[in-house]
Structures are given as structure tokens and as C-alpha cells.
OpenMM code with the backbone's topology and positions (N, CA, C; nanometers):
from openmm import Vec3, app, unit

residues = "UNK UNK UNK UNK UNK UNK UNK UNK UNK UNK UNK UNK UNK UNK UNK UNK UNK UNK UNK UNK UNK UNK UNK UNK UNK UNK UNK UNK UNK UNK UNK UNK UNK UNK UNK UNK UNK UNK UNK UNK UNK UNK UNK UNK UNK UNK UNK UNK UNK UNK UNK UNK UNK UNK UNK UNK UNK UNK UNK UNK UNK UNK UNK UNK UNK UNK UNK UNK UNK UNK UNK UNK UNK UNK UNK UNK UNK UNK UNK UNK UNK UNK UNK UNK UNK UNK UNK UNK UNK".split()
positions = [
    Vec3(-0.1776, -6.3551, -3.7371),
    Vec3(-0.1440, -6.2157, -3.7193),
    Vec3(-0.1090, -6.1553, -3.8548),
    Vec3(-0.1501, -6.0254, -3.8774),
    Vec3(-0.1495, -5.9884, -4.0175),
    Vec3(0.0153, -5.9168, -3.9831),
    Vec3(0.0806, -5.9136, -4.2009),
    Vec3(0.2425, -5.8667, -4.1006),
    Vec3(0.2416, -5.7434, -4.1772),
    Vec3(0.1426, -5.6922, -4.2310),
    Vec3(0.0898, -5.5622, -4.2995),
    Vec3(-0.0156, -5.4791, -4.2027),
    Vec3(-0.0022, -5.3746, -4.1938),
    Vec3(-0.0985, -5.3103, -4.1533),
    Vec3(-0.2094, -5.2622, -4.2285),
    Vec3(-0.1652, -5.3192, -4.3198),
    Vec3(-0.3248, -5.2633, -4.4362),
    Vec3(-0.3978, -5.3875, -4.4486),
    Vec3(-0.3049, -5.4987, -4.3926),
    Vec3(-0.4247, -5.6545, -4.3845),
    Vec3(-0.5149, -5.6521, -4.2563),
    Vec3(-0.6556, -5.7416, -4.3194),
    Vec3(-0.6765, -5.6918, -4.1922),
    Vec3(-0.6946, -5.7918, -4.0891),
    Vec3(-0.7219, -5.7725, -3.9725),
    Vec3(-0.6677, -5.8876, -3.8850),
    Vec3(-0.7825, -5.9710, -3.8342),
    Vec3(-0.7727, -6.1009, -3.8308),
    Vec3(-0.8306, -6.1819, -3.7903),
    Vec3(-0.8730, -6.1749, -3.6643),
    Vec3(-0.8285, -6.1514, -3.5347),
    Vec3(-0.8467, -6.1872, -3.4201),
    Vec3(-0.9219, -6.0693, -3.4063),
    Vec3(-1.0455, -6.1043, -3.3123),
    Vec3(-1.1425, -5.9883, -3.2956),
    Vec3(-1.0684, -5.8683, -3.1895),
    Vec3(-0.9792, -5.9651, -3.0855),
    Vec3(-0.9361, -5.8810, -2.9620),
    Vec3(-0.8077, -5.8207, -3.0141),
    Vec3(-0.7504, -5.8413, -3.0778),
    Vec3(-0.6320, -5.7726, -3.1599),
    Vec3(-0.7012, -5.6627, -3.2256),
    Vec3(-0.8054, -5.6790, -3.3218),
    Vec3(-0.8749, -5.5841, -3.3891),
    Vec3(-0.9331, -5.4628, -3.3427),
    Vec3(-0.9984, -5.5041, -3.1830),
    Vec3(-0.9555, -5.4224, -3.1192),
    Vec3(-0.8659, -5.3078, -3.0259),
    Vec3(-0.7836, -5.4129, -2.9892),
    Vec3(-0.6593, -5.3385, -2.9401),
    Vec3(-0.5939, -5.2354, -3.0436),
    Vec3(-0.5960, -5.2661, -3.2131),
    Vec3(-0.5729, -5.1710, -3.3086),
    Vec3(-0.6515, -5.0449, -3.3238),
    Vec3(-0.7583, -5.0827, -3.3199),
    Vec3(-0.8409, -4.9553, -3.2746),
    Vec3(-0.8323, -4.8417, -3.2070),
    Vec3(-0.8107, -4.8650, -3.0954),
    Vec3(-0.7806, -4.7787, -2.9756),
    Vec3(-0.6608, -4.7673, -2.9996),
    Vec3(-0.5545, -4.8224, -3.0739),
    Vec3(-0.4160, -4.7049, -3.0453),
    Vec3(-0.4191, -4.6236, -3.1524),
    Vec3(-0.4829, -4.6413, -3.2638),
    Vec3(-0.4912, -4.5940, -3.3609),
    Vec3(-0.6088, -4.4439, -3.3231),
    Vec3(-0.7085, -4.4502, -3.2373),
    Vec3(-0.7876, -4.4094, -3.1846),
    Vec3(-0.6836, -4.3074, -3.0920),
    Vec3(-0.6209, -4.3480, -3.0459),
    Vec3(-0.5098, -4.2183, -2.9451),
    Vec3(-0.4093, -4.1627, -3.0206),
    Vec3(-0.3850, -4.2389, -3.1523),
    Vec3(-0.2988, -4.1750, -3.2173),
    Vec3(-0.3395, -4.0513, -3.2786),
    Vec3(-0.4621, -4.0562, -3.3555),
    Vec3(-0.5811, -3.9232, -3.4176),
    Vec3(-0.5936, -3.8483, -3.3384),
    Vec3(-0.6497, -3.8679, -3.1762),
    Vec3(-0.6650, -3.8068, -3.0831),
    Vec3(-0.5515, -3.6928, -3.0412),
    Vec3(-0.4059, -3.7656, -3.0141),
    Vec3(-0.2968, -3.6833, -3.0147),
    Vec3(-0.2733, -3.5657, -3.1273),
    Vec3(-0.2624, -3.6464, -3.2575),
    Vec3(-0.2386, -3.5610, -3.3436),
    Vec3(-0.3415, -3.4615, -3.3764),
    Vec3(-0.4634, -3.4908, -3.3400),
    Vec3(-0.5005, -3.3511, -3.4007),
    Vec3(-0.4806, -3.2649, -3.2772),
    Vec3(-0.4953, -3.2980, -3.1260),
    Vec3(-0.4432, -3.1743, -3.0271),
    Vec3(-0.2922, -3.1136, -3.0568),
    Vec3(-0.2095, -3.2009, -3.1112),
    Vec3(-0.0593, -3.0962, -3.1988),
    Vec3(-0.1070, -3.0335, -3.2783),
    Vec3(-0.2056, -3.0760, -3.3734),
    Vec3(-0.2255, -2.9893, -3.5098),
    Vec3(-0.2543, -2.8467, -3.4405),
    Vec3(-0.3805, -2.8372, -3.3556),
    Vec3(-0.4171, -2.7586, -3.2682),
    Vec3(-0.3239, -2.6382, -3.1923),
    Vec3(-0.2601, -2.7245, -3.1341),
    Vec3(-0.1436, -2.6104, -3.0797),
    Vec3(-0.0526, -2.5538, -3.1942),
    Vec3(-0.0177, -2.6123, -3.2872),
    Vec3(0.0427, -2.5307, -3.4236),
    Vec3(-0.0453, -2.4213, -3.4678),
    Vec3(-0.1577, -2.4431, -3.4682),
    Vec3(-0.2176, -2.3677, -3.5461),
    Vec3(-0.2363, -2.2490, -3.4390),
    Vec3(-0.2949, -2.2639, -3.3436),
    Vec3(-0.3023, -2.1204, -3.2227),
    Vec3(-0.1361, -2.0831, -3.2166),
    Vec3(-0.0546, -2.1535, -3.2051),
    Vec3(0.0616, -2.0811, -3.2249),
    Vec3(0.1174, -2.0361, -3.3171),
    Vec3(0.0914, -2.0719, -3.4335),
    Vec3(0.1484, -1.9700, -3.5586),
    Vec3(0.0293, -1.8746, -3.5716),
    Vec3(-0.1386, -1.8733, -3.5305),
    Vec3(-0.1771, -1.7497, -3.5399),
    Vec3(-0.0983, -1.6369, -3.4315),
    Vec3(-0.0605, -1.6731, -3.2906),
    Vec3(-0.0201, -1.5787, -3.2198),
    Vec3(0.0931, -1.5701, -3.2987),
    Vec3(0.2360, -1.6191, -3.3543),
    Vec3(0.2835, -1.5491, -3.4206),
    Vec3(0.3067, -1.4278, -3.5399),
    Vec3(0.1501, -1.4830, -3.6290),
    Vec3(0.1187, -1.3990, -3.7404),
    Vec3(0.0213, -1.2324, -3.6464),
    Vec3(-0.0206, -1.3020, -3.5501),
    Vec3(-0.0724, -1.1388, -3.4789),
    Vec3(0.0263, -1.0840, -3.4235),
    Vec3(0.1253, -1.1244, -3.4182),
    Vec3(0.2433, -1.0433, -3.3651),
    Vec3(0.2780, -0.9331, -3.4963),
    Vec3(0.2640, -0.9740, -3.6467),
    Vec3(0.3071, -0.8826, -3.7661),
    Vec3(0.1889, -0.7958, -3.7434),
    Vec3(0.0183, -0.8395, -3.7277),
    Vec3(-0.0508, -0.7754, -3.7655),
    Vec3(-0.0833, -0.6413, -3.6525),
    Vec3(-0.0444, -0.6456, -3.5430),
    Vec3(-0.0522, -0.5636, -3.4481),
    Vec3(0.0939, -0.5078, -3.3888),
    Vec3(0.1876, -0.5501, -3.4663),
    Vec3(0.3082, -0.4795, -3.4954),
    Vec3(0.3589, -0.4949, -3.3118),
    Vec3(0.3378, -0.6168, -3.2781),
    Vec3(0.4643, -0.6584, -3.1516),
    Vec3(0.5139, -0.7580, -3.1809),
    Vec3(0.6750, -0.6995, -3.2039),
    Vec3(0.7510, -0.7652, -3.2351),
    Vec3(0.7739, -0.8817, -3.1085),
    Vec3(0.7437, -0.8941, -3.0265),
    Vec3(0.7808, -0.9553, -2.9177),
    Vec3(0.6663, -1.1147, -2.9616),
    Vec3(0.6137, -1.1195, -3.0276),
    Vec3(0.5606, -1.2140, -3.0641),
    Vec3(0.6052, -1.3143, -3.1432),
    Vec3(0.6754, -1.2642, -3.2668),
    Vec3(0.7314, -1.3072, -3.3640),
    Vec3(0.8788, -1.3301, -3.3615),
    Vec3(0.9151, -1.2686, -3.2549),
    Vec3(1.0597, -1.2792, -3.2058),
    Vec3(1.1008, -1.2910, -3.0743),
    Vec3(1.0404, -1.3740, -3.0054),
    Vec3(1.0717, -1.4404, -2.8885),
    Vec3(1.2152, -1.3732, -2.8248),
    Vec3(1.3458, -1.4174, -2.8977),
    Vec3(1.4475, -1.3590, -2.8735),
    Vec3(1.5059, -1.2298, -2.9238),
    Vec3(1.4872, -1.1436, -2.8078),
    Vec3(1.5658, -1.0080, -2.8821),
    Vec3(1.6754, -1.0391, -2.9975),
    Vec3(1.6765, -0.9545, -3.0824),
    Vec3(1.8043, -0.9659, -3.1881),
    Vec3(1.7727, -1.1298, -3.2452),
    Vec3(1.7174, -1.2226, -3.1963),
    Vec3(1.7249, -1.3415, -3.2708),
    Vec3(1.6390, -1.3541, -3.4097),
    Vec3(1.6515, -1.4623, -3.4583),
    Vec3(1.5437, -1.4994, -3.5445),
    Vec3(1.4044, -1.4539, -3.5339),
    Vec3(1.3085, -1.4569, -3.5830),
    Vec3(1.1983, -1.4417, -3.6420),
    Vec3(1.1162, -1.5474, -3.7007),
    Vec3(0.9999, -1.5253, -3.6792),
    Vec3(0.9038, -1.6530, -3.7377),
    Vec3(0.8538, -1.5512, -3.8941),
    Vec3(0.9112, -1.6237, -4.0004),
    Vec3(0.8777, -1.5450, -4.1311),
    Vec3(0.6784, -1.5461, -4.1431),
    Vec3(0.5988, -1.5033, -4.2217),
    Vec3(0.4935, -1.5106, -4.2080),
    Vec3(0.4156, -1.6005, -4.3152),
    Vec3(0.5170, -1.6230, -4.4244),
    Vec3(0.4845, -1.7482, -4.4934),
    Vec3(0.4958, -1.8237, -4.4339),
    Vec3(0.5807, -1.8723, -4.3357),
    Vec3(0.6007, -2.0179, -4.2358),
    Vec3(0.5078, -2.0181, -4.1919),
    Vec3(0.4551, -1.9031, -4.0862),
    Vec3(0.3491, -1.9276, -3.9904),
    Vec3(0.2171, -1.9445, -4.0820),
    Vec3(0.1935, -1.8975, -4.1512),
    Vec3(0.0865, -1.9564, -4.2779),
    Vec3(0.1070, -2.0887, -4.3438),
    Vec3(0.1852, -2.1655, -4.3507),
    Vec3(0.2326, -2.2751, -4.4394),
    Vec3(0.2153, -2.3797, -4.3201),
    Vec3(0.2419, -2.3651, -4.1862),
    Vec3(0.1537, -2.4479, -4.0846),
    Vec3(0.0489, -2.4253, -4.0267),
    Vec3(0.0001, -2.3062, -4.0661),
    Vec3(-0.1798, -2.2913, -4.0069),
    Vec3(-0.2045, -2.4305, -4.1098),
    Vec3(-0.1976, -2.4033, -4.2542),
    Vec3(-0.2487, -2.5199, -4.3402),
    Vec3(-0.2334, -2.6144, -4.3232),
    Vec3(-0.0991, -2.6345, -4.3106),
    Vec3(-0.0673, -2.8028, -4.2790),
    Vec3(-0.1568, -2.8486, -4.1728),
    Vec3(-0.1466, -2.8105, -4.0467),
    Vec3(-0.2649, -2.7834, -3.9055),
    Vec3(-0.3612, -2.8343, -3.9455),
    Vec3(-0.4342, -2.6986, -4.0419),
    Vec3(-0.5890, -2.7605, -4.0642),
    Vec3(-0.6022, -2.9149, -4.1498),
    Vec3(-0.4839, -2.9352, -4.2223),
    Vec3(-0.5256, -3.0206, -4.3162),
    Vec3(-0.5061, -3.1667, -4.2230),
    Vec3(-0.4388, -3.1518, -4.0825),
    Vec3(-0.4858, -3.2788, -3.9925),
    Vec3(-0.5491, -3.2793, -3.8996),
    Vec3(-0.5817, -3.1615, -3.8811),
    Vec3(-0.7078, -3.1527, -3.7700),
    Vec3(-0.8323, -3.1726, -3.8364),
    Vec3(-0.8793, -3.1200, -4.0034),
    Vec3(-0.9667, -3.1980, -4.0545),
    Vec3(-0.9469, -3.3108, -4.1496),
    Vec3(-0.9306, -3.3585, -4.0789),
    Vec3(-0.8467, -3.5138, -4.1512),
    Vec3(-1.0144, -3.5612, -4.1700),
    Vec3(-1.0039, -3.6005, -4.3333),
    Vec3(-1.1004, -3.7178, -4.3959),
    Vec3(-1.0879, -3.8262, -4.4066),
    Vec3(-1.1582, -3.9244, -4.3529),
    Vec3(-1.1296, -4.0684, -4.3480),
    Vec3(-1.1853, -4.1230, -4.4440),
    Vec3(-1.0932, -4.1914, -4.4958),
    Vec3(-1.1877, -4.2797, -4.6248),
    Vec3(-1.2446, -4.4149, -4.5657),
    Vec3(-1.3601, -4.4778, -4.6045),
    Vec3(-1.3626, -4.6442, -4.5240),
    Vec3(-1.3442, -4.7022, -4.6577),
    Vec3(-1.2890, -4.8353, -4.6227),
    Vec3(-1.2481, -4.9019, -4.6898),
    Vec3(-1.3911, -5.0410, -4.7089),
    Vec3(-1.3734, -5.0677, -4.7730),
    Vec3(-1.4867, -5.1932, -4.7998),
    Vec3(-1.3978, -5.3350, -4.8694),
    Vec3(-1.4524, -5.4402, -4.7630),
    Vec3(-1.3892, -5.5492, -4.7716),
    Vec3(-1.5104, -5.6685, -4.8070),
] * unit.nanometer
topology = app.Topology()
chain = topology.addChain("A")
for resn in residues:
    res = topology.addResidue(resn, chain)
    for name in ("N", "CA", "C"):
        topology.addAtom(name, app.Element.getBySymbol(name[0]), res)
């Protein structure tokens, strides 16, 4: 059993079982990236069409600033298009 995850593993059925969680893990994360990103655009269309009820959920409360909601569209895209490097062994 490898005690690194960057070793790679001997057993074919282990090798697989790594696969597939690793495989649901990408899967998950990019459907979060996803919902960040449709949700900080509906926040940023809340500035651009001037309802405040978008950007401020709670009367009198806080506010979603519009650098934030821009600073996770990016982050978003940058794991929803996640580049895989392969490695060669």
C-alpha cells in the first residue's frame, strides 16, 4: 500500500477504487464551482439592474461587495476548468 498519495499504487483493485473517489471528488467540486459562479453572477446582476434585493438578501444587512462577487466568478472558473496534467511513469 502506497503511504503517499503521489506514490503510485500497486494493487490494480485499489488503483481503482482511487479512481472513482477521486473521480466524485472532481465531479462534486466542479458542481460547487458551478453554483458559486451562477450565484455571484445573480449577485453582481443585482448592481447591474439596480435590485438591491439581490445583493442584499437582508434588509439593512450586509451586502455582497462586487469585487467579491468577481473574485469568485474567477476562482469558480479556475476549478470548473481545471487542467489536468498526466504524469508519466
Amino acid at each position: 500500500m502506497a503511504f503517499s498519495t503521489l506514490d503510485p499504487l500497486d494493487n490494480k483493485k485499489q488503483n481503482i477504487s482511487y479512481e472513482k473517489r477521486t473521480r466524485y471528488v472532481e465531479i462534486l467540486a466542479k458542481a460547487l464551482a458551478l453554483g458559486c459562479i451562477l450565484l455571484s453572477l445573480l449577485s453582481i446582476s443585482g448592481y447591474v439592474f439596480l435590485a438591491p434585493q439581490l445583493y442584499r438578501p437582508i434588509a439593512g444587512g450586509s451586502a455582497t461587495h462586487p469585487l467579491t462577487g468577481l473574485i469568485i466568478i474567477f476562482i469558480g472558473f479556475s476549478v470548473f476548468l481545471e487542467h489536468k496534467k498526466t504524469s508519466q511513469y
